[in-house]
Every structure is written in C-alpha cells, then in structure tokens.
C-alpha positions as a LaTeX table, in Angstrom:
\begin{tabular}{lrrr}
\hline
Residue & $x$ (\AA) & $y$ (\AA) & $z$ (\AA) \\
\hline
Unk1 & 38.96 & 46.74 & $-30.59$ \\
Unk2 & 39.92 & 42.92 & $-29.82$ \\
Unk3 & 39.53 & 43.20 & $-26.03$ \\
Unk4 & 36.19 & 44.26 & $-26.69$ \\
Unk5 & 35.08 & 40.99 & $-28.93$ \\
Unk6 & 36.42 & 38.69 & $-26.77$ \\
Unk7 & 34.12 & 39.64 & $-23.99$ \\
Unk8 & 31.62 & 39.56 & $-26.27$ \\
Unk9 & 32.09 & 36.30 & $-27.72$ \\
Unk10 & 32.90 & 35.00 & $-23.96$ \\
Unk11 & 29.23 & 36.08 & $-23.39$ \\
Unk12 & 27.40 & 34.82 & $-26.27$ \\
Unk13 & 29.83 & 31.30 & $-25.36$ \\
Unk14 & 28.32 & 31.29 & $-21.69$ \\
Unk15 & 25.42 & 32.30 & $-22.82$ \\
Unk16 & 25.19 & 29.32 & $-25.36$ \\
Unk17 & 26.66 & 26.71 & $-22.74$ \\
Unk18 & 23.93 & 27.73 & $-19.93$ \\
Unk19 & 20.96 & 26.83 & $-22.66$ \\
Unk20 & 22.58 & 23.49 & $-24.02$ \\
Unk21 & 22.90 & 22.62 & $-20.24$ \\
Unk22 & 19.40 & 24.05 & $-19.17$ \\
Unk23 & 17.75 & 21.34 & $-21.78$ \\
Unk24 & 19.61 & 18.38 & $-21.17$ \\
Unk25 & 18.91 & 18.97 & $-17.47$ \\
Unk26 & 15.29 & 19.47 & $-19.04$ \\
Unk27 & 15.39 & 16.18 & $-21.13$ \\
Unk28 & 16.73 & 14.46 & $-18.08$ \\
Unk29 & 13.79 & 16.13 & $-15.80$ \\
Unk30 & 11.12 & 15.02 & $-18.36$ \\
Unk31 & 12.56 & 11.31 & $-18.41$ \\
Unk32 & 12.41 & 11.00 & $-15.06$ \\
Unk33 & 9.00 & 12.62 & $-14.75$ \\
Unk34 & 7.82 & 10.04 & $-17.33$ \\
Unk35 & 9.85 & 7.07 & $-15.04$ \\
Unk36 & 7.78 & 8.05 & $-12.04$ \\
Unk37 & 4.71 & 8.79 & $-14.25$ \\
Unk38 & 4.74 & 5.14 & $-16.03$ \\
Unk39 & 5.50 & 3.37 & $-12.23$ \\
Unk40 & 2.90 & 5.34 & $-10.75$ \\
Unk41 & 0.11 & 3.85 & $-13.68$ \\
Unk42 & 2.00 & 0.20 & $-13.07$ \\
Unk43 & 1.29 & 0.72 & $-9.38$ \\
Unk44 & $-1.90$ & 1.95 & $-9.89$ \\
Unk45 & $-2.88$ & $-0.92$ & $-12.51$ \\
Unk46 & $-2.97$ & $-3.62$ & $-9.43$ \\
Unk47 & $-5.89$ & $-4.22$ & $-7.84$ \\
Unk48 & $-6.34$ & $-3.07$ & $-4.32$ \\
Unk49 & $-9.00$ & $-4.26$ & $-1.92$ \\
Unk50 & $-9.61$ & $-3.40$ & 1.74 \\
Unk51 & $-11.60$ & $-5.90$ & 3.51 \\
Unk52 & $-13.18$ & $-5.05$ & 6.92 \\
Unk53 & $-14.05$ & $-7.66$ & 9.45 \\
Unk54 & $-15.57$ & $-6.43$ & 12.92 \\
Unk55 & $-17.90$ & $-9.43$ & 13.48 \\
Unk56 & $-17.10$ & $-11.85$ & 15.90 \\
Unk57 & $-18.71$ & $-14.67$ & 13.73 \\
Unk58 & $-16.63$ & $-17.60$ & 12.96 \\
Unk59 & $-18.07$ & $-18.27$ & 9.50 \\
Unk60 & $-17.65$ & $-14.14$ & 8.55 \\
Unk61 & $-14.34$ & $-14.51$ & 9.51 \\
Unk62 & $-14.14$ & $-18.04$ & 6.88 \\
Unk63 & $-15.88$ & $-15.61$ & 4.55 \\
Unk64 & $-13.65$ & $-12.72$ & 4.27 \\
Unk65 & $-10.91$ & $-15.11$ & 3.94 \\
Unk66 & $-12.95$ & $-16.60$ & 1.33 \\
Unk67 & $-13.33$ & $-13.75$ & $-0.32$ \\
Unk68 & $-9.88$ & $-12.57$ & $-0.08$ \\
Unk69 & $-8.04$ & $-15.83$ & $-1.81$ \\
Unk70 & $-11.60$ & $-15.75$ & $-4.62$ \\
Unk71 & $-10.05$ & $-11.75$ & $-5.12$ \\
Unk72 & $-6.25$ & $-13.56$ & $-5.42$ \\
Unk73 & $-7.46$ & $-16.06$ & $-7.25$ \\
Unk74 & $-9.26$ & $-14.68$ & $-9.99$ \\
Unk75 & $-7.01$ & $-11.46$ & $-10.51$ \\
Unk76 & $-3.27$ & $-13.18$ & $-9.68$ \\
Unk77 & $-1.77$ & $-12.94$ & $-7.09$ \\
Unk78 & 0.84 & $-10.77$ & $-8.38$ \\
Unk79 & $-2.03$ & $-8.25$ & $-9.28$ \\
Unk80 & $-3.92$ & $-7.10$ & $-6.38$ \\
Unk81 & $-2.67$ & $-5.77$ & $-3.26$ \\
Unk82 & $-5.42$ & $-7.36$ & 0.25 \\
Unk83 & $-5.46$ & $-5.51$ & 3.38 \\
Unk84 & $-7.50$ & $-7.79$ & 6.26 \\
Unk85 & $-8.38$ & $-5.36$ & 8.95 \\
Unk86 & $-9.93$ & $-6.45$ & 12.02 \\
Unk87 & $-11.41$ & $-4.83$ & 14.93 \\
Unk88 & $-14.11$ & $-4.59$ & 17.27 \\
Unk89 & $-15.48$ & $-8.42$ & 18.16 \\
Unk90 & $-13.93$ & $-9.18$ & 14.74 \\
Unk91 & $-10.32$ & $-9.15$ & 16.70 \\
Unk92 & $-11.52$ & $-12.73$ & 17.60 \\
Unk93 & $-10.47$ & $-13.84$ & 14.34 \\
Unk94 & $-6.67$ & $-12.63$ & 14.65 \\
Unk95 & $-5.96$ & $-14.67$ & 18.22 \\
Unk96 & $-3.52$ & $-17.48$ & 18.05 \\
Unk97 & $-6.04$ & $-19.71$ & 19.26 \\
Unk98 & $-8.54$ & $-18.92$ & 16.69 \\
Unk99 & $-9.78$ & $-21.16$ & 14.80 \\
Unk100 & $-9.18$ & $-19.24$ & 11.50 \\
Unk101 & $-5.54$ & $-19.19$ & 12.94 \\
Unk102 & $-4.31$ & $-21.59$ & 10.47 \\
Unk103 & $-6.12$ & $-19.66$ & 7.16 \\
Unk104 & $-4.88$ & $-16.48$ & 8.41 \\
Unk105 & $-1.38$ & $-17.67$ & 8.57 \\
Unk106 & $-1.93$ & $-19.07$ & 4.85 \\
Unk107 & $-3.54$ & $-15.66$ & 3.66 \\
Unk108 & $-0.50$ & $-13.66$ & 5.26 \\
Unk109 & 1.96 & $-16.49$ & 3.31 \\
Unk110 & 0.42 & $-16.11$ & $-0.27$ \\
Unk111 & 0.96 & $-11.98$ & 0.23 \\
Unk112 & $-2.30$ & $-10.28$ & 1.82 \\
Unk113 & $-1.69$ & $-8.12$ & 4.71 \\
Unk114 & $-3.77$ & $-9.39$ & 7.70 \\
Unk115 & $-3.25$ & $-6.19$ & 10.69 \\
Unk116 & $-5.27$ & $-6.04$ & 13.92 \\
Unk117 & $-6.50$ & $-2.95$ & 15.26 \\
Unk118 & $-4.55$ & $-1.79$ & 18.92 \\
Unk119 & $-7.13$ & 0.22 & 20.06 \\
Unk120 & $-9.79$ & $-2.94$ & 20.23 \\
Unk121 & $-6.51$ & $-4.99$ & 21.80 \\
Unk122 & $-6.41$ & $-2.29$ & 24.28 \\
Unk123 & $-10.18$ & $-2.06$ & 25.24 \\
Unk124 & $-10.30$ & $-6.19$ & 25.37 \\
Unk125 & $-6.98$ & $-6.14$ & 26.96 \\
Unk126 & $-5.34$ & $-8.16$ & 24.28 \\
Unk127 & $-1.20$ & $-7.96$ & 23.92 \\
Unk128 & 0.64 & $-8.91$ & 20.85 \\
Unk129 & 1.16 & $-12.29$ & 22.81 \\
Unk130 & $-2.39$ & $-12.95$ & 22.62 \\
Unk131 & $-2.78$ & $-12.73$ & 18.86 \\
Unk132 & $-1.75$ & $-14.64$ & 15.93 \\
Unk133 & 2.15 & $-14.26$ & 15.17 \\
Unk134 & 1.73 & $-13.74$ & 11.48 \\
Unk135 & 0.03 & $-10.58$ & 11.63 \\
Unk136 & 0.34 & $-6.99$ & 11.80 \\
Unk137 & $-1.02$ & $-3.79$ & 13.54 \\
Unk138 & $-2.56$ & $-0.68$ & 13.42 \\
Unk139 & $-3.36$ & 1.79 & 15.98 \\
Unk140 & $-6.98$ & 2.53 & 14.78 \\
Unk141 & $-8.45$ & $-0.04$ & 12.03 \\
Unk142 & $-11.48$ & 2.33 & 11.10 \\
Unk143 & $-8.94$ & 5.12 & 10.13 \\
Unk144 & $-6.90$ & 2.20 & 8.58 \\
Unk145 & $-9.72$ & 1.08 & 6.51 \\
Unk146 & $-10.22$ & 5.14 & 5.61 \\
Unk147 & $-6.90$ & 5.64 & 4.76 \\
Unk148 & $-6.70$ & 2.99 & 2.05 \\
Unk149 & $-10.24$ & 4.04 & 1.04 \\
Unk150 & $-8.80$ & 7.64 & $-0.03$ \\
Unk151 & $-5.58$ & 5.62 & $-1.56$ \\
Unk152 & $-8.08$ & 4.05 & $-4.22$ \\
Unk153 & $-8.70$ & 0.60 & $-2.53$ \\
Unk154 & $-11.61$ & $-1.35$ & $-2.84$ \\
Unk155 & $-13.60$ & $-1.83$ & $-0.07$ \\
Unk156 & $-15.09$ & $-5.32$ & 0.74 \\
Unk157 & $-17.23$ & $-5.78$ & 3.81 \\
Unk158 & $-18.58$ & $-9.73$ & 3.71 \\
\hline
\end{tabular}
C-alpha cells in the first residue's frame, strides 16, 4: 500500500513544482512585457519629424534647416528625433559645395539625420564624392519619407 502513495505523492509533488515554475516564468514574462511596454511609450513620447526638401531653392533649403533647429529648439534636443530627406533638385542642398554645406554639417552635429536620396544621385550622376561628407543615404527618399510617415513621424514640407 506504500508503493502506491509514493507515486502518488511524486505526482501531486511534480505536479505542484510545474505550477510554481509556470508563474514565476509568468511573473518574469509579464515584467518584461511591461519593460518593453514602458520603453516602447518612452520611445514613442519623443517627437519625430520628417522634413522633405525636393526644391532646388537656396533659401528652402535655409528654411527647412530653419525649421529643423526652431523643431530642436523649442522641444530639446534630446526630445525629438529630425530626418532631412532630400531628393529631386532638392539634392542641390546636400553637395559639398553647397552653400548650405556648412548648416548641414551643424544640423547633422546637434543629432538630426540629414540622408540624400541615391536614386536622384543616380539620375544627376552624383557619387558619394560629390556630396556633403556628413550625410547619409537612402535608396529612394519618397519611400523614405513614407516609411517614417507610417512609423508616426511628423511630416514637415517648408
């Protein structure tokens, strides 16, 4: 009649150590849900602004950066997350020999993200020589601009 407790009590044992272990691994699950959760609203708390600049204009180009330190700025630096994307005759503005070379080396220093799009480099035969050496790329800047659209950025065409 023993042997037949101790399997018992062996079961009800196993069966007790499983659930203990199923909620701590539980508990741990929902802290780190609520880890993830919390970073995700602190991430999501910055401001985030796209601004698009596809006009070959000397003084839009002064007014997007403008706009982009005014954004800095007011909100802190630390707050808000700026994404200068140029294309089209708005490339212009990312050359090394522009004459917003100097601001755009400033904007990329105090944190924004200036990128130039490859596919206008391509089509005005620009290389990464060519352009300011401060910047960065992306293949399209339209699907760029969509992208962090459908992230939640603000979009700012001046």
């Amino acid at each position: 009649m023993k042997a037949k407790l101790y399997p018992r009590a062996w079961i009800v044992w196993a069966c007790l150590s499983l659930a203990a272990a199923g909620a701590h691994a539980a508990a741990e699950a929902n802290t780190a849900i609520k880890s993830a959760s919390a970073a995700k609203a602190k991430k999501a708390a910055r401001h985030r602004v796209v601004i698009q600049v596809s006009d070959g204009d000397p003084k839009k180009w002064q007014l997007a950066l403008n706009n982009a330190r005014n954004v800095q700025t007011e909100l802190g630096q630390d707050q808000v997350d700026i994404e200068i994307v140029a294309y089209g005759p708005g490339i212009g503005m990312l050359k090394a020999d522009s004459e917003a070379a100097a601001r755009v080396e400033e904007a990329v220093g105090s944190g924004m993200r200036v990128v130039a799009c490859e596919n206008t480099m391509t089509n005005q035969k620009l290389s990464r020589s060519d352009m300011n050496p401060f910047i960065g790329y992306v293949r399209a800047g339209v699907v760029e601009i969509m992208e962090k659209q459908r992230q939640g950025y603000a979009y700012l065409r001046p």
